[in-house]
C-alpha positions as CSV (number, residue, x, y, z in Angstrom):
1,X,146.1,23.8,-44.6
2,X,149.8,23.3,-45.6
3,X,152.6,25.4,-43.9
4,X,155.1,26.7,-46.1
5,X,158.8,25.3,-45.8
6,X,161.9,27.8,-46.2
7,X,165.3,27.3,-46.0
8,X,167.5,28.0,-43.5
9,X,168.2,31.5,-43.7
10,X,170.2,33.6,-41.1
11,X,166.9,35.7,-40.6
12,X,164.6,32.7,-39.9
13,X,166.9,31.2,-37.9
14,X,167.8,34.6,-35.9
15,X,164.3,34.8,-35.5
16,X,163.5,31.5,-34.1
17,X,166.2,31.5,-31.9
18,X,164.8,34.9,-30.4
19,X,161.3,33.6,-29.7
20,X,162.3,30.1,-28.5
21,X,159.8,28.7,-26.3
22,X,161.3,28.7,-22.8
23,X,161.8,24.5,-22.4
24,X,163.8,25.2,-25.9
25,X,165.8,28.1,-24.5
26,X,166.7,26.1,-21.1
27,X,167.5,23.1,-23.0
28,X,170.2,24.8,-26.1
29,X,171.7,27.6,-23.8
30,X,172.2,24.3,-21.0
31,X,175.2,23.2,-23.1
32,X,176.6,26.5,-24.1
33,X,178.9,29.2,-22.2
34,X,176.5,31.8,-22.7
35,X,172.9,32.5,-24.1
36,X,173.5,34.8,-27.0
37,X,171.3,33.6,-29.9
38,X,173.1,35.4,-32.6
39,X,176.3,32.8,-31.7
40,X,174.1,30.0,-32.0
41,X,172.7,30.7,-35.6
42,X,176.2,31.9,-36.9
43,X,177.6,28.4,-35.2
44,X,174.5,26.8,-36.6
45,X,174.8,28.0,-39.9
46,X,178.9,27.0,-40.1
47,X,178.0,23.5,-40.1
48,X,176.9,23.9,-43.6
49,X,173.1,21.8,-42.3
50,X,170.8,20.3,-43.8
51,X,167.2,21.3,-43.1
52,X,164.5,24.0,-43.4
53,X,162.4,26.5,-41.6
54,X,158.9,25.6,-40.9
55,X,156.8,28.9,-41.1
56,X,152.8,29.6,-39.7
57,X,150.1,29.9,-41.7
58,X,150.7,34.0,-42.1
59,X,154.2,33.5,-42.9
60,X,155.8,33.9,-39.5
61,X,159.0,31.7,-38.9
62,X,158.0,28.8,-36.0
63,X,160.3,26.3,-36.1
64,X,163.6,25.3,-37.4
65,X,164.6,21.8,-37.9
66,X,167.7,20.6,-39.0
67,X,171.1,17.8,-39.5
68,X,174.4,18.7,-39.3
69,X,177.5,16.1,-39.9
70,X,179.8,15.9,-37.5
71,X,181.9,13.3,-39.1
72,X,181.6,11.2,-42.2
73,X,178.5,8.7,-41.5
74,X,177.3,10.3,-38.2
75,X,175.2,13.5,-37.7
76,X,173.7,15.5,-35.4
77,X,169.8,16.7,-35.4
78,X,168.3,19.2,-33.6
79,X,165.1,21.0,-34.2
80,X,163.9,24.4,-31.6
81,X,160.3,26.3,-32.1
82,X,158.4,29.2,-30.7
83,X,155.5,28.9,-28.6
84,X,153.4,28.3,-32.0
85,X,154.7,24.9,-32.5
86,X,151.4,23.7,-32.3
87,X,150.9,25.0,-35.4
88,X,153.2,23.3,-37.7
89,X,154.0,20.2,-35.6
90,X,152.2,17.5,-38.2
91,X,153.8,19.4,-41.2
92,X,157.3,19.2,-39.1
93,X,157.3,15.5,-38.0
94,X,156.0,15.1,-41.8
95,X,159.6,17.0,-43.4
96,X,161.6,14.6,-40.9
97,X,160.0,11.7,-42.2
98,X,159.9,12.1,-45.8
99,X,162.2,14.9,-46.4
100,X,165.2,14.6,-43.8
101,X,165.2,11.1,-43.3
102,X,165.5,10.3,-47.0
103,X,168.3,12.7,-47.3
104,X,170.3,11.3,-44.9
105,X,170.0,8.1,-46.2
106,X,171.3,9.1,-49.6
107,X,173.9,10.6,-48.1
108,X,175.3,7.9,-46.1
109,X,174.1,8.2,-42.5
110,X,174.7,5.5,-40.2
111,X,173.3,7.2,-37.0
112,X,172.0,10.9,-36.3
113,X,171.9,11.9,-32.3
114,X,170.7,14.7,-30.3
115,X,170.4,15.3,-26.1
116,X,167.4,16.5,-24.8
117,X,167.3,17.9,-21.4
118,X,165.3,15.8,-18.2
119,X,162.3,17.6,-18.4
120,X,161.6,18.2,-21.8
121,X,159.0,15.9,-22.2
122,X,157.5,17.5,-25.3
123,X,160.7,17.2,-27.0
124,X,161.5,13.9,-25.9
125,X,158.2,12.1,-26.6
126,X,158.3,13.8,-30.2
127,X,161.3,12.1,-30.7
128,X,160.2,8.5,-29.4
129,X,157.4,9.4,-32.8
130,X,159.7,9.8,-35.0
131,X,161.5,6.4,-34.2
132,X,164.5,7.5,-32.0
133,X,165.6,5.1,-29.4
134,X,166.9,6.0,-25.9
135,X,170.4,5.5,-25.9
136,X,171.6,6.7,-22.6
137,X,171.6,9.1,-19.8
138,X,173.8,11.6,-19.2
139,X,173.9,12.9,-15.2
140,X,175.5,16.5,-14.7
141,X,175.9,17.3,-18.5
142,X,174.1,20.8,-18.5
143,X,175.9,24.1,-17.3
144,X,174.2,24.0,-14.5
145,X,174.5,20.1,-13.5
146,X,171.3,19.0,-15.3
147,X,170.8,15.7,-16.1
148,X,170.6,15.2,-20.3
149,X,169.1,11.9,-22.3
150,X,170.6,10.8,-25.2
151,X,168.2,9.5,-28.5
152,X,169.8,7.9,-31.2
153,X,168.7,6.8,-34.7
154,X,170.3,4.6,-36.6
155,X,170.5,3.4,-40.3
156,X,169.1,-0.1,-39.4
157,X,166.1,1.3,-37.6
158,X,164.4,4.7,-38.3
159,X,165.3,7.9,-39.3
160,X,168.5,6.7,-41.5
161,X,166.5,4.3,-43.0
162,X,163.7,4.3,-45.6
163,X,160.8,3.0,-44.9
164,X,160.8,-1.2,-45.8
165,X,158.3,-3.2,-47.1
166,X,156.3,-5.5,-44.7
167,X,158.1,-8.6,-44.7
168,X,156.6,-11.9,-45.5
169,X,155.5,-14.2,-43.4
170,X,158.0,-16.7,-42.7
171,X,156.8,-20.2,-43.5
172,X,154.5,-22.1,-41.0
173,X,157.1,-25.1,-39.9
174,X,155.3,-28.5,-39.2
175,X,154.3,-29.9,-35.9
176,X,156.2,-32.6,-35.2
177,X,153.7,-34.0,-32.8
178,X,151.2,-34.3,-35.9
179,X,153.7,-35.8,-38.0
180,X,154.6,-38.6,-35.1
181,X,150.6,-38.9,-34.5
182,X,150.2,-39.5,-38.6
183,X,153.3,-42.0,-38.5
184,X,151.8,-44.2,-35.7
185,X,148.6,-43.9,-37.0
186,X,149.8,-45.5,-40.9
187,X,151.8,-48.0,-38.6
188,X,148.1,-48.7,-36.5
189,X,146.0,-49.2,-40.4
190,X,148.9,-51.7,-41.6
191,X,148.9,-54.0,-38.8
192,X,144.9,-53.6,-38.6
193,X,145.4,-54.4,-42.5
194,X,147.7,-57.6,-41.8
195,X,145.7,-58.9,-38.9
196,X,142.1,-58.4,-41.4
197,X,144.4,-60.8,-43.6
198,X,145.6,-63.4,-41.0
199,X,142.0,-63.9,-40.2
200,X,142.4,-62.2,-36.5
201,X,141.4,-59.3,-34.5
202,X,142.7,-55.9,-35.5
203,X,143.7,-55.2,-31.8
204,X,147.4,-55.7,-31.7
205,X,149.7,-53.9,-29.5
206,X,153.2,-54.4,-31.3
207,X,154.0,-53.4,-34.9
208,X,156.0,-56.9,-34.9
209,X,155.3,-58.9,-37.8
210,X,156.6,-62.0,-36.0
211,X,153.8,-61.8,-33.7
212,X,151.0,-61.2,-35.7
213,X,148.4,-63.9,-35.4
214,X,149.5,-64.8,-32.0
215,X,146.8,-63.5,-30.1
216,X,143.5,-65.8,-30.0
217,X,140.9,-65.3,-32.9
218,X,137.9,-65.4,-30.4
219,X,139.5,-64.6,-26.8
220,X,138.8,-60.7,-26.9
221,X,142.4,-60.6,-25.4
222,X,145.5,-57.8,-26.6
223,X,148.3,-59.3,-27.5
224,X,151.2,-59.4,-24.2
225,X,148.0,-60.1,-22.0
């Protein structure tokens, strides 16, 4: 069943940001000076973002999921849910790959970031799906001294990036052992050739055409023996 999309309304939002599920709540309110939820939409909202609100099934506002430019080319992403993620988790990671993604691309983006807080692991391995890349890790960063991890995507890789086509296969390059095996080898028939037409045996040792014929027609010996 498909979950509804809604814009990012202050009501929504407000509403989200009320019922965060507590890992979301420890992680947002970690880098803030206080824990008031009605200053983070308002702030939220003043970034003029990208994004939508992912709703339940009865209508009920679950997640919001978002992109806001911090300066020309690079933007931050953030996305916080109730305890009914569960919900509309596939319809979520689906809007960040064929909604957001594109739209940053069209408008410019070289790399979107966002910090998740140690700990987080439902956050952080969410993120690692959608293509983002550990770029470092930032000891003491939270209010409280907590330890942060930086993912970044960037236009060359994932989420600022359409989707490319599967390259081709780059051409298979020759051996050159085969092509030195195939070279002695026509060197091995020509002289076996000349020595059939000198009247000798075609066991000769040296490709040097001064020395063909000098090895005994009946002997059974190599020539240099």
């Amino acid at each position: 069943m498909s979950r509804p999309l809604r814009p990012l309304g202050s009501d929504d939002l407000l509403f989200v940001a009320r019922h965060m599920r507590m890992a979301d709540r420890a992680e947002i309110f970690a880098t803030r000076f206080d824990d008031d939820p009605v200053a983070l939409v308002a702030e939220i909202l003043a970034t003029d973002p990208m994004g939508a609100i992912l709703a339940a099934a009865d209508g009920a506002a679950v997640a919001a999921i978002g992109a806001s430019e911090m300066w020309p080319g690079n933007w931050s992403v953030w996305m916080f849910a109730t305890d009914r993620w569960p919900e509309v988790a596939l319809a979520a990671t689906r809007f960040a790959q064929t909604r957001l993604r594109p739209a940053l691309h069209r408008l410019g983006a070289r790399r979107a970031e966002c910090r998740s807080m140690a700990g987080h692991e439902m956050a952080q391995s969410w993120l690692l799906r959608l293509g983002a890349r550990v770029e470092a890790v930032y000891p003491a960063f939270g209010r409280d001294g907590q330890t942060f991890i930086g993912f970044v995507f960037e236009r060359e890789e994932n989420m600022c990036a359409l989707p490319k086509s599967k390259p081709k296969p780059a051409p298979k390059q020759p051996d050159p052992r085969l092509a030195a095996d195939a070279a002695a080898k026509a060197a091995d028939d020509e002289l076996r050739r000349q020595r059939a037409l000198s009247g000798r045996r075609a066991t000769i040792l040296t490709p040097d055409a001064a020395q063909l014929g000098a090895a005994p027609i009946g002997g059974g010996q190599l020539l240099g023996s």
